[in-house]
NUFITOR-353075 format. One record per residue (C-alpha): residue number from 1; residue in one letter; chain; x, y, z. Coordinates in steps of 0.05 Angstrom, whole numbers, padded with zeros to 5 digits, m for minus. Layout:
> NUM:a:A:X:Y:Z $
...
END
This chain:
> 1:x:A:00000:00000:00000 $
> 2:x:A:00058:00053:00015 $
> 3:x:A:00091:00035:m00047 $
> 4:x:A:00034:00041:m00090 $
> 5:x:A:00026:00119:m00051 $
> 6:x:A:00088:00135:m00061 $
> 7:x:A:00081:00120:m00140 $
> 8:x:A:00027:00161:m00137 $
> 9:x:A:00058:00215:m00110 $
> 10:x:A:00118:00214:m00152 $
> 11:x:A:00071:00210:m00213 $
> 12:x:A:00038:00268:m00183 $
> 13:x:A:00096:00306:m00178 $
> 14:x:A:00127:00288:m00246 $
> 15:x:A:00071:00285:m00295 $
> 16:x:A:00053:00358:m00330 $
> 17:x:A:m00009:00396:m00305 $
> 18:x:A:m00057:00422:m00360 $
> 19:x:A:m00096:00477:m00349 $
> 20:x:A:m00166:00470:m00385 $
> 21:x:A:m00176:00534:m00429 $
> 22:x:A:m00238:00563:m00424 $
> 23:x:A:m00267:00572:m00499 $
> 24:x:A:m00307:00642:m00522 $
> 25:x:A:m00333:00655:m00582 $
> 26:x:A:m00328:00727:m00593 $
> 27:x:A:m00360:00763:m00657 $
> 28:x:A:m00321:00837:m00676 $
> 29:x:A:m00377:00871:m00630 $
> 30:x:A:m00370:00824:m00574 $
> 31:x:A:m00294:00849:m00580 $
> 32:x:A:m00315:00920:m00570 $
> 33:x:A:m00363:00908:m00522 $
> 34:x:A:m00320:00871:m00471 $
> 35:x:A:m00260:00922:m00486 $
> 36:x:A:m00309:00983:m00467 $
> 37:x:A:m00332:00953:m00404 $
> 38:x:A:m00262:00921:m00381 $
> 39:x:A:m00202:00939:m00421 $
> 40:x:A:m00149:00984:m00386 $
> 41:x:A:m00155:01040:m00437 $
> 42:x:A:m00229:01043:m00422 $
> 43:x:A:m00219:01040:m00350 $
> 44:x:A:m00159:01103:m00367 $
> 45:x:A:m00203:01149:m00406 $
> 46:x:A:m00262:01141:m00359 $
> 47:x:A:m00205:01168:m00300 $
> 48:x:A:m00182:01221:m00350 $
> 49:x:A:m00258:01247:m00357 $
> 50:x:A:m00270:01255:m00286 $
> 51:x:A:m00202:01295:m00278 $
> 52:x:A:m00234:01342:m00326 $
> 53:x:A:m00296:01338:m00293 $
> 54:x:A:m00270:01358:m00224 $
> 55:x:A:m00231:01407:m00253 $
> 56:x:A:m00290:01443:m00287 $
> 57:x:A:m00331:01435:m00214 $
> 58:x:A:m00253:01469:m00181 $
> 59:x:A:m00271:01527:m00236 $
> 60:x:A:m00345:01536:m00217 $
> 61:x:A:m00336:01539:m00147 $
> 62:x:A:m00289:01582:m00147 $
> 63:x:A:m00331:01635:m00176 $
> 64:x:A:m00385:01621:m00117 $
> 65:x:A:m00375:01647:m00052 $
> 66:x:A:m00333:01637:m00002 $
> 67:x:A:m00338:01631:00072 $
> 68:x:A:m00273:01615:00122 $
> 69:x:A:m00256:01617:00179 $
> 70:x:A:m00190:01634:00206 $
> 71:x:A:m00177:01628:00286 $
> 72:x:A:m00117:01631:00331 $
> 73:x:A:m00152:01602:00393 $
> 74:x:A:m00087:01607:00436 $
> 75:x:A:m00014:01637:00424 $
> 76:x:A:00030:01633:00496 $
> 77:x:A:00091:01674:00508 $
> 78:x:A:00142:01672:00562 $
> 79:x:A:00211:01696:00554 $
> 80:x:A:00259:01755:00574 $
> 81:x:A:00260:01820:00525 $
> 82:x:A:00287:01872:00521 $
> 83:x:A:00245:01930:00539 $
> 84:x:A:00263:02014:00551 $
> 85:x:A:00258:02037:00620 $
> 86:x:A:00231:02116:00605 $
> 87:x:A:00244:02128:00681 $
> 88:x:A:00313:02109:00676 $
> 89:x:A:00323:02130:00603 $
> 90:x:A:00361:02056:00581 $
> 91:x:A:00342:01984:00549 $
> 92:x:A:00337:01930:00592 $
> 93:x:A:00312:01858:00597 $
> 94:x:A:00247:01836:00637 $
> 95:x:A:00210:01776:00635 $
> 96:x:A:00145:01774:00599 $
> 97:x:A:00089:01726:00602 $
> 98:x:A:00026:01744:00543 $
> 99:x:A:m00031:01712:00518 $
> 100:x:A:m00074:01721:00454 $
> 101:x:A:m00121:01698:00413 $
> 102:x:A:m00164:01713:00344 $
> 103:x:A:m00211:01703:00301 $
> 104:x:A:m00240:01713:00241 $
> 105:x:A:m00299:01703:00193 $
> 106:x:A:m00292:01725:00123 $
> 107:x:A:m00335:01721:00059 $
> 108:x:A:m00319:01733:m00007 $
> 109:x:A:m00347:01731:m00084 $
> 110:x:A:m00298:01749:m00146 $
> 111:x:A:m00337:01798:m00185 $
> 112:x:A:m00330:01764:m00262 $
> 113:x:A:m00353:01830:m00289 $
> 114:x:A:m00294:01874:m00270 $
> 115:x:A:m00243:01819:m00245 $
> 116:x:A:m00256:01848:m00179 $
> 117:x:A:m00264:01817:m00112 $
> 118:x:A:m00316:01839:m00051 $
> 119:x:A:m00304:01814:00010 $
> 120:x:A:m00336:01815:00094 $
> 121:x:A:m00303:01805:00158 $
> 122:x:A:m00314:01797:00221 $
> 123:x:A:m00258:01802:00271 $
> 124:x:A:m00249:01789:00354 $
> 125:x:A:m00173:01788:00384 $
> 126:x:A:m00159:01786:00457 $
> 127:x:A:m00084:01816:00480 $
> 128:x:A:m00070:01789:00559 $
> 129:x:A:m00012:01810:00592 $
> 130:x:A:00006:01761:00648 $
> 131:x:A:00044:01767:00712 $
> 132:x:A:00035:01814:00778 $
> 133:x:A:00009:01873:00723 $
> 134:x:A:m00046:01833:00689 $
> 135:x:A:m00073:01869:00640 $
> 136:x:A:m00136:01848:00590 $
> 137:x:A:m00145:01883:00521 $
> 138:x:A:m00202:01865:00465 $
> 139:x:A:m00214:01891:00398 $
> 140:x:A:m00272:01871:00348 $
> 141:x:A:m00289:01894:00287 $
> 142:x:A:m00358:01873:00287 $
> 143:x:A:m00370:01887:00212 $
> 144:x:A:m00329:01903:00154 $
> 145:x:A:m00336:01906:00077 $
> 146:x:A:m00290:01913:00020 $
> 147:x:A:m00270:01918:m00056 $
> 148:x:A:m00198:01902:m00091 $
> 149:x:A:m00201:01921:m00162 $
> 150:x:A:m00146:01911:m00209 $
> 151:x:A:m00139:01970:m00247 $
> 152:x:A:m00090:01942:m00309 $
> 153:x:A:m00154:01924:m00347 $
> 154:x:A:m00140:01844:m00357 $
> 155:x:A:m00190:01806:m00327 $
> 156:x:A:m00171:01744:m00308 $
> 157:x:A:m00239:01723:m00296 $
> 158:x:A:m00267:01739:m00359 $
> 159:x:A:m00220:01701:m00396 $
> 160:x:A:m00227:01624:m00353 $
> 161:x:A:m00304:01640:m00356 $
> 162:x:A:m00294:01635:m00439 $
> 163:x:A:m00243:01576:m00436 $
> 164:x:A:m00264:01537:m00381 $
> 165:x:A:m00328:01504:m00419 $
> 166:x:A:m00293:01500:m00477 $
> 167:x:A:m00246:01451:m00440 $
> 168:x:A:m00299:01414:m00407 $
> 169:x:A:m00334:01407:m00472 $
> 170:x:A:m00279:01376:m00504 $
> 171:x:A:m00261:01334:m00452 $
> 172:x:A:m00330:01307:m00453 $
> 173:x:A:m00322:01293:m00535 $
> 174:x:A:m00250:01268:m00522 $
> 175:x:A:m00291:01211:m00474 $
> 176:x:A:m00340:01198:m00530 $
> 177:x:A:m00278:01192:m00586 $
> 178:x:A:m00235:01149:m00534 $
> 179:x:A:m00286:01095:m00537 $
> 180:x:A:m00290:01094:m00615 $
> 181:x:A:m00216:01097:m00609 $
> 182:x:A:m00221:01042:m00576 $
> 183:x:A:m00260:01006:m00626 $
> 184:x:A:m00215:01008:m00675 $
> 185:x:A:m00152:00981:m00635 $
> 186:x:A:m00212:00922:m00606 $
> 187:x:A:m00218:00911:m00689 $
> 188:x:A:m00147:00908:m00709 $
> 189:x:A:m00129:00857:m00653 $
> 190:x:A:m00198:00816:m00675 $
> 191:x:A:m00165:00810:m00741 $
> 192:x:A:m00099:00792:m00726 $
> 193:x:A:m00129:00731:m00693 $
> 194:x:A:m00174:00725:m00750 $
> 195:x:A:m00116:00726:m00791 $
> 196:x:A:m00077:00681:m00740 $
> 197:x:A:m00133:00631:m00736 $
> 198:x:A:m00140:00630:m00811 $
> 199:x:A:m00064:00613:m00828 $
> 200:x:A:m00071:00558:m00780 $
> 201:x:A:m00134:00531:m00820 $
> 202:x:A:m00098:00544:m00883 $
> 203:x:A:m00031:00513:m00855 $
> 204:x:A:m00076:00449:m00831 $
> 205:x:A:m00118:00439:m00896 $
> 206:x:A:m00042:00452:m00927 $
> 207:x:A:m00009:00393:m00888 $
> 208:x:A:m00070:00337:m00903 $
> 209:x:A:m00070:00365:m00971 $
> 210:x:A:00014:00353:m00981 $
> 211:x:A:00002:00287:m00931 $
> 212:x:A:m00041:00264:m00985 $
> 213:x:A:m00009:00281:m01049 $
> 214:x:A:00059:00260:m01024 $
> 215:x:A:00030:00186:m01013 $
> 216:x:A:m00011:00187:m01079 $
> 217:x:A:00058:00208:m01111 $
> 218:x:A:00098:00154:m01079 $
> 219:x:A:00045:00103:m01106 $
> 220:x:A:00060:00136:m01176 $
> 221:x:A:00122:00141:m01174 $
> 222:x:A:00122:00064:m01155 $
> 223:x:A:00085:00056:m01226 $
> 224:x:A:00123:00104:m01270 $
> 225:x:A:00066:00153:m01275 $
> 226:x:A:00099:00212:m01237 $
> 227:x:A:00176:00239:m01243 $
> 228:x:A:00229:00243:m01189 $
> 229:x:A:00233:00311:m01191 $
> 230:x:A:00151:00319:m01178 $
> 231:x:A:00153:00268:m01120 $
> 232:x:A:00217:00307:m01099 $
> 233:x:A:00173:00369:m01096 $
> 234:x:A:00114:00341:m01062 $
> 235:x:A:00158:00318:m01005 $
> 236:x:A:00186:00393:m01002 $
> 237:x:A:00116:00420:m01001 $
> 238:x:A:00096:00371:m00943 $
> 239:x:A:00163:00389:m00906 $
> 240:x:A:00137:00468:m00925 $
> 241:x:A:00071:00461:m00900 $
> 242:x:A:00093:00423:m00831 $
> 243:x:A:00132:00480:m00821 $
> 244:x:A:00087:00533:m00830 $
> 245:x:A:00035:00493:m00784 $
> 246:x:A:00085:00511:m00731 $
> 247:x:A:00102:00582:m00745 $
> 248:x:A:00019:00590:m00758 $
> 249:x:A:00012:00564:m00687 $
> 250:x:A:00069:00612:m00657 $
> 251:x:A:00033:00669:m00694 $
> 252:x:A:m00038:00646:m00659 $
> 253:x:A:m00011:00648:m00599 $
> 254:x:A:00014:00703:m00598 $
> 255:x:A:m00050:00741:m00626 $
> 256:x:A:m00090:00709:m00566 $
> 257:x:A:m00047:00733:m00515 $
> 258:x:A:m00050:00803:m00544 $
> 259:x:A:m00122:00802:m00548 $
> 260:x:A:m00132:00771:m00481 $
> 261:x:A:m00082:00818:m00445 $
> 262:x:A:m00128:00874:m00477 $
> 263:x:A:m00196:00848:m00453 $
> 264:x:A:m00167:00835:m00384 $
> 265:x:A:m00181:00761:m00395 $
> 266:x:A:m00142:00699:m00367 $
> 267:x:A:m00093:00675:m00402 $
> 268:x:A:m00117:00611:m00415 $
> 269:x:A:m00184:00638:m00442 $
> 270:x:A:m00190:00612:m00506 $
> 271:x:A:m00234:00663:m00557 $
> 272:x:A:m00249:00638:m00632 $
> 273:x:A:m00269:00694:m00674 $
> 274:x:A:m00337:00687:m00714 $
> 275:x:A:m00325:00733:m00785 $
> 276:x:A:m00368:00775:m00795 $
> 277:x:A:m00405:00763:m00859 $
> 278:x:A:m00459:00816:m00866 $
> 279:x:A:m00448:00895:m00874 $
> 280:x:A:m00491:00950:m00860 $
> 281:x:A:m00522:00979:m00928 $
> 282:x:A:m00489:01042:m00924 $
> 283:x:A:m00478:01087:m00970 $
> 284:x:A:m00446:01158:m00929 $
> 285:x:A:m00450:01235:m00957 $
> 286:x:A:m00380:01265:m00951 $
> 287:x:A:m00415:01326:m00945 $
> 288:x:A:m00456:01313:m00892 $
> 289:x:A:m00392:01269:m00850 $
> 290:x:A:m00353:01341:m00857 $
> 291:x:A:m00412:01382:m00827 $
> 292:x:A:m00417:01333:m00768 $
> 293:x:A:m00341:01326:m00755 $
> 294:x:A:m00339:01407:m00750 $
> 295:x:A:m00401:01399:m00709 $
> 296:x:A:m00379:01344:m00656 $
> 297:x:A:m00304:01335:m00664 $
> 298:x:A:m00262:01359:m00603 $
> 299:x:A:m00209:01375:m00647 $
> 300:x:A:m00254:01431:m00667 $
> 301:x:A:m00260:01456:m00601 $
> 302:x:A:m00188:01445:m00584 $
> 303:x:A:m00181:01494:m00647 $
> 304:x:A:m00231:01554:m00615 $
> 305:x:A:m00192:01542:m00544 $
> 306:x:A:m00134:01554:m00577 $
> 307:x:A:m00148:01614:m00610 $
> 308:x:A:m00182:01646:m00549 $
> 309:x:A:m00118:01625:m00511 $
> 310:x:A:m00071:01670:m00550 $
> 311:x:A:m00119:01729:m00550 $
> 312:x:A:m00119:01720:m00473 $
> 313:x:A:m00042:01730:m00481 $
> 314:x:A:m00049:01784:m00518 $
> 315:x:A:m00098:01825:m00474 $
> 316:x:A:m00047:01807:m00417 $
> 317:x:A:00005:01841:m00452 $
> 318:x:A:m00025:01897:m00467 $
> 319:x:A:m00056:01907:m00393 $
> 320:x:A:00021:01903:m00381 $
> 321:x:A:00042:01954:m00427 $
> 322:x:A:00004:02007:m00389 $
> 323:x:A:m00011:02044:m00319 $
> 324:x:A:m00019:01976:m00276 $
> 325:x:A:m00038:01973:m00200 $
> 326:x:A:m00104:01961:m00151 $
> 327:x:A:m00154:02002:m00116 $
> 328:x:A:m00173:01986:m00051 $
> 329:x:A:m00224:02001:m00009 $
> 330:x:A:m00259:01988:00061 $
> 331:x:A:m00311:02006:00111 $
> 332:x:A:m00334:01975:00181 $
> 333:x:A:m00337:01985:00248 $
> 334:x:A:m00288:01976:00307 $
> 335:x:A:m00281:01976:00381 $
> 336:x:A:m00229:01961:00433 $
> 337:x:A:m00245:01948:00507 $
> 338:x:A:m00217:01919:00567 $
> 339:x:A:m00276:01869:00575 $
> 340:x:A:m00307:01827:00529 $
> 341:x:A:m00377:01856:00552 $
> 342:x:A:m00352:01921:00527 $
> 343:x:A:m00321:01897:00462 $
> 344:x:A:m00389:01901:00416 $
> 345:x:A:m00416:01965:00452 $
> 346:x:A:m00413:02032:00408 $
> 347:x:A:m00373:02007:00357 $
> 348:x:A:m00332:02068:00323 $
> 349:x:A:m00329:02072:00241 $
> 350:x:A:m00262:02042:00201 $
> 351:x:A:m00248:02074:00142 $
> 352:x:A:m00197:02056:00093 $
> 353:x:A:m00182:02077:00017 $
> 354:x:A:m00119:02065:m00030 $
> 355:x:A:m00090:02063:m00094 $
> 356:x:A:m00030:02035:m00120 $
> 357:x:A:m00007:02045:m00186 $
> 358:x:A:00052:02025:m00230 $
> 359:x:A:00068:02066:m00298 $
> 360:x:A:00124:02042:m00337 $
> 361:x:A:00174:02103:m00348 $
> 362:x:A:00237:02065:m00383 $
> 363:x:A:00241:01987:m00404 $
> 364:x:A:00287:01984:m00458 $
> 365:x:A:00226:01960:m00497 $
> 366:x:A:00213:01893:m00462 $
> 367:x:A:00135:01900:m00453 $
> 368:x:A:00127:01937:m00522 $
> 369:x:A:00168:01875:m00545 $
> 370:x:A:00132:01824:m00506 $
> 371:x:A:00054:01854:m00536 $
> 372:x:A:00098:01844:m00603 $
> 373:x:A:00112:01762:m00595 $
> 374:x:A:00047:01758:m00559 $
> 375:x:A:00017:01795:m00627 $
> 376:x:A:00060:01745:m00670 $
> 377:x:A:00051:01680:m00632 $
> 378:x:A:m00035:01689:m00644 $
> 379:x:A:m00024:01703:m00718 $
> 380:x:A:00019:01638:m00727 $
> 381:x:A:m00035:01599:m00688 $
> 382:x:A:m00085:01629:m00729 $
> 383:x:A:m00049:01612:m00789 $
> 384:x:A:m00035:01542:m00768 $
> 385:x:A:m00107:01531:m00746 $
> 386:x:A:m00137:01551:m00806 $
> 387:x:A:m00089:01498:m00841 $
> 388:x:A:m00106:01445:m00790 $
> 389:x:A:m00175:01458:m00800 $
> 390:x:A:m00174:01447:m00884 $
> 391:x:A:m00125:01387:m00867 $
> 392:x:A:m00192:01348:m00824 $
> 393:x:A:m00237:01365:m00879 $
> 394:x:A:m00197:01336:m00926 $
> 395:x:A:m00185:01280:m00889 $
> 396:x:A:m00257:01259:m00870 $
> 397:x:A:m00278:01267:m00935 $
> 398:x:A:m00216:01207:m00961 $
> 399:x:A:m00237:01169:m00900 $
> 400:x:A:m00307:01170:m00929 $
> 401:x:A:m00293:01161:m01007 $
> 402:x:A:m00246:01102:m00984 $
> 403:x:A:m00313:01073:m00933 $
> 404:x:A:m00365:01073:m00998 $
> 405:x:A:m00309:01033:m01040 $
> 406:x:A:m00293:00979:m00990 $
> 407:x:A:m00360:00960:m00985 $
> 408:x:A:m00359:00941:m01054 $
> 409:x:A:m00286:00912:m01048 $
> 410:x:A:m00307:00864:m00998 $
> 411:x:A:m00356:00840:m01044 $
> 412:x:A:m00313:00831:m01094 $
> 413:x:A:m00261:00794:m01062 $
> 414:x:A:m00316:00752:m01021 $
> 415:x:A:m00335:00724:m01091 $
> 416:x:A:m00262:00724:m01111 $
> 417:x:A:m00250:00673:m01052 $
> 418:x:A:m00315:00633:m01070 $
> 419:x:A:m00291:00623:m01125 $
> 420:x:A:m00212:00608:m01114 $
> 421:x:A:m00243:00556:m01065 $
> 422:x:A:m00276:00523:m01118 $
> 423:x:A:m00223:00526:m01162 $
> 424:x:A:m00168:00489:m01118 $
> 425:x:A:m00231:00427:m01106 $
> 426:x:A:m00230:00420:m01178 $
> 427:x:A:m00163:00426:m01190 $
> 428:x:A:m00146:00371:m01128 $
> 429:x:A:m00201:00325:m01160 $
> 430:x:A:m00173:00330:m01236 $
> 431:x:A:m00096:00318:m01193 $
> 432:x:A:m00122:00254:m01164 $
> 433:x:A:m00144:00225:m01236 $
> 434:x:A:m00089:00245:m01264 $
> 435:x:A:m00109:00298:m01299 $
> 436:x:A:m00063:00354:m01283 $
> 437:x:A:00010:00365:m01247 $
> 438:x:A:00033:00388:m01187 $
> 439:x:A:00052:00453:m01208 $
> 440:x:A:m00026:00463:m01225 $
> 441:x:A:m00044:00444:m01164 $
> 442:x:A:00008:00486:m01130 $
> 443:x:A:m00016:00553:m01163 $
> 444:x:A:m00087:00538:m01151 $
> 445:x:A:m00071:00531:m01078 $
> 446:x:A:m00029:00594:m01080 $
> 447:x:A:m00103:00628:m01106 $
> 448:x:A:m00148:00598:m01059 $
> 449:x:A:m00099:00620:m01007 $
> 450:x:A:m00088:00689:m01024 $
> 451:x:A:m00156:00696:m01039 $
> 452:x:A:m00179:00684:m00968 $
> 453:x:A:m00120:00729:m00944 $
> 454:x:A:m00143:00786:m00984 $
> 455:x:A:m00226:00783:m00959 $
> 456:x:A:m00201:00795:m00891 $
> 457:x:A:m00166:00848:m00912 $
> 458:x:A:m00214:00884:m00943 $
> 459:x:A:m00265:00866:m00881 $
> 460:x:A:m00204:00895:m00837 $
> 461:x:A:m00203:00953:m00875 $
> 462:x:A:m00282:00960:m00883 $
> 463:x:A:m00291:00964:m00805 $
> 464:x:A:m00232:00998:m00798 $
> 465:x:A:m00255:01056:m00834 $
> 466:x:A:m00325:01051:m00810 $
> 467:x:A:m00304:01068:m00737 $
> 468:x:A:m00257:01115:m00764 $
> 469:x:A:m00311:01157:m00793 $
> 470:x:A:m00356:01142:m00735 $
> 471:x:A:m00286:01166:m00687 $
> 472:x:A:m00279:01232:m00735 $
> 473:x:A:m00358:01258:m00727 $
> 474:x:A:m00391:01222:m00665 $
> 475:x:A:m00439:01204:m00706 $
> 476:x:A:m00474:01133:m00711 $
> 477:x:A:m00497:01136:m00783 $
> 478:x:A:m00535:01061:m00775 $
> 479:x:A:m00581:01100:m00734 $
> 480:x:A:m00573:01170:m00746 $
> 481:x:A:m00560:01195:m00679 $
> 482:x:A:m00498:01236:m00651 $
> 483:x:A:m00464:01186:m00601 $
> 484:x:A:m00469:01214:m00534 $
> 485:x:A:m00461:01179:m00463 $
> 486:x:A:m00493:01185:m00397 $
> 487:x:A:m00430:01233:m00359 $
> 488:x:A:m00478:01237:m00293 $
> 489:x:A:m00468:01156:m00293 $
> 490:x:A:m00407:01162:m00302 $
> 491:x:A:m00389:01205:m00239 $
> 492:x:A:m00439:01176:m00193 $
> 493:x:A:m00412:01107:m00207 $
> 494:x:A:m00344:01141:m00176 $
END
């Protein structure tokens, strides 16, 4: 009994463990589907929305008001200082031993108007000297209320109230591209495994095909019917094919991992592509693809931020090149006591008014310079902007020219395949009676094959296009609706 446990073990031990694969079978939408729910890109540009987001909620609230609170509830002081004796008429050290406190209630609201700020306090602040002299001091400032303007005449408020939006907007599209991105890199790995899975059909049927020709051969060579050289070169082609069955199989696996590592599946998951065989009837106006992808593309935005960016600049440079400085003014009420009961009780008015200002007398020419580059800089932007902007058109209307062809491309090379397919079965049945050579056979093997390479192709290229367009003008043109998404999801799930 212990020796047959111990061979158990040992076969335990020494005897390979095969992990079952779990099989899927995935069509291209599937692919996109579980890549927009799971993938790490999706799960990246959903976290690069909600930065935006918050940033855009940072912006709004900061032109709301705003209440603090600023205290000091206990600063303690004992030490020796040096203080002047008028009696004696000379410095000396004494020991002193204070208290004090503070606080303070503020509100304030940025004025988007005038770039201004208002603002209210309220202030209490207790001074306590202690020691044989104690002595008790208060101050309030029950109410007070004030206005800083800048007086250079660039608002900074003005200017993040116009770009602001426009970022948030964009950012928004930018979340609605990122998952059509994202469609296209889901298609492009779905058909490098389609590609993957059909060289290892092809390299299969290849290998039976060269398996059975090379033992008809032998038979016929046996019987005079076929030459050395021809049975020399259907042994090469089964040696050929055995070895691209290998490399086929390398490639496979390879295009699995990639495609699993995408999805966020296991490694072992096993996924066999179903082709897809059917396209949408669609037929797409370059004309109307251009109005749309001006309409919804962030690029477009990105533009108009842009352009509002460097005429900020400019209006800075400008409020620099002239008289710059702030106004400030303030009014309240104030009291000082030695009790607290007496702090609050006929408070006496606080008055305050300045301004500061700052006029440019000599430079050498640096802020006259600097309006100059600032000038410069928006008309290159401009330039460039106008360029980018012809550059897009130009470019969704290629992407959609090259769309209504590949429909009919596919087509054509799905009957081009149909027909290479049947081409090789008649030429393999006319080879096994004798009817043809090798070298017949071989080129209509060469067709059939290269015929099925090039239909995926042109269904690679057909999709591939279709969520190009569809990534270009946010526009589902099955349906006729502008893709959109549900943001307010998005941020509660968070």
């Amino acid at each position: 009994m212990k020796q047959l446990i111990t061979a158990l073990i040992i076969y335990s031990l020494f005897t390979p463990v095969v992990f079952a694969q779990e099989k899927k079978y995935f069509t291209l939408q599937n692919v996109i589907d579980a890549a927009s729910e799971q993938s790490l890109d999706a799960f990246r540009n959903e976290n690069m929305y909600l930065a935006s987001y918050w940033e855009f909620r940072y912006f709004k609230a900061d032109r709301l008001p705003s209440l603090s609170l600023q205290a000091t509830p206990l600063d303690y002081s004992r030490a020796m200082q040096k203080v002047y004796n008028y009696d004696e008429n000379r410095d000396e050290f004494k020991l002193r031993e204070d208290l004090s406190s503070e606080l303070s209630l503020s509100l304030s609201q940025s004025v988007g108007f005038t770039g201004g700020q208002i603002f209210a306090r309220s202030d209490l602040g207790l001074l306590r000297k202690l020691g044989d002299d104690e002595v008790s001091s208060w101050s309030s400032t029950p109410f007070s209320v004030g206005y800083i303007q800048p007086l250079s005449g660039y608002n900074k408020l003005k200017w993040t109230a116009k770009i602001e939006p426009l970022k948030y907007e964009k950012a928004k599209k930018n979340y609605i591209q990122s998952k059509e991105e994202l469609a296209i890199k889901a298609g492009r790995l779905f058909f490098d495994l389609v590609d993957a899975q059909i060289e290892v059909n092809i390299s299969e049927t290849n290998l039976a095909n060269a398996d059975t020709l090379f033992k008809i051969g032998q038979g016929r060579y046996q019987v005079g019917t076929v030459t050395q050289d021809e049975l020399l070169n259907l042994e090469l082609s089964f040696m050929n094919a055995n070895l691209a069955l290998t490399q086929s199989n390398l490639g496979l696996e390879r295009a699995l991992a990639e495609l699993n590592s995408f999805l966020g599946f296991d490694k072992n998951t096993k996924i066999e592509c179903i082709v897809p065989d059917e396209l949408p009837d669609l037929q797409i106006s370059a004309a109307e693809a251009v109005d749309l992808a001006l309409a919804n593309n962030p690029e477009m935005i990105d533009q108009q931020q842009r352009l509002i960016e460097e005429d900020r600049k400019v209006n800075q440079a400008k409020s620099e090149n002239g008289i710059t400085g702030d106004l400030f003014a303030l009014y309240g009420l104030n009291q000082n006591a030695k009790g607290f009961n007496e702090v609050y009780r006929d408070p006496l008015d606080q008055q305050q008014f300045r301004v500061g200002i700052d006029v440019p007398i000599l430079d050498w020419g640096r802020r006259k310079g600097k309006l100059a580059m600032a000038k410069s800089t928006r008309e290159v932007v401009r330039i460039s902007v106008n360029q980018e902007k012809m550059d897009f058109e130009q470019n969704v209307i290629m992407n959609v020219m090259e769309f209504n062809l590949q429909g009919k491309q596919v087509q054509n090379t799905a009957k081009a395949d149909t027909i290479a397919q049947m081409g090789y079965d008649v030429t393999q049945q006319r080879f096994l009676i004798g009817k043809v050579d090798v070298t017949k056979l071989n080129l209509a093997r060469n067709d059939q094959e290269q015929a099925r390479r090039a239909y995926i192709r042109a269904l690679r290229s057909y999709w591939n296009y279709y969520y190009t367009i569809r990534r270009l003008t946010l526009f589902d043109f099955e349906k006729k609706v502008t893709l959109s998404e549900d943001f307010d999801e998005i941020v509660n799930n968070y």
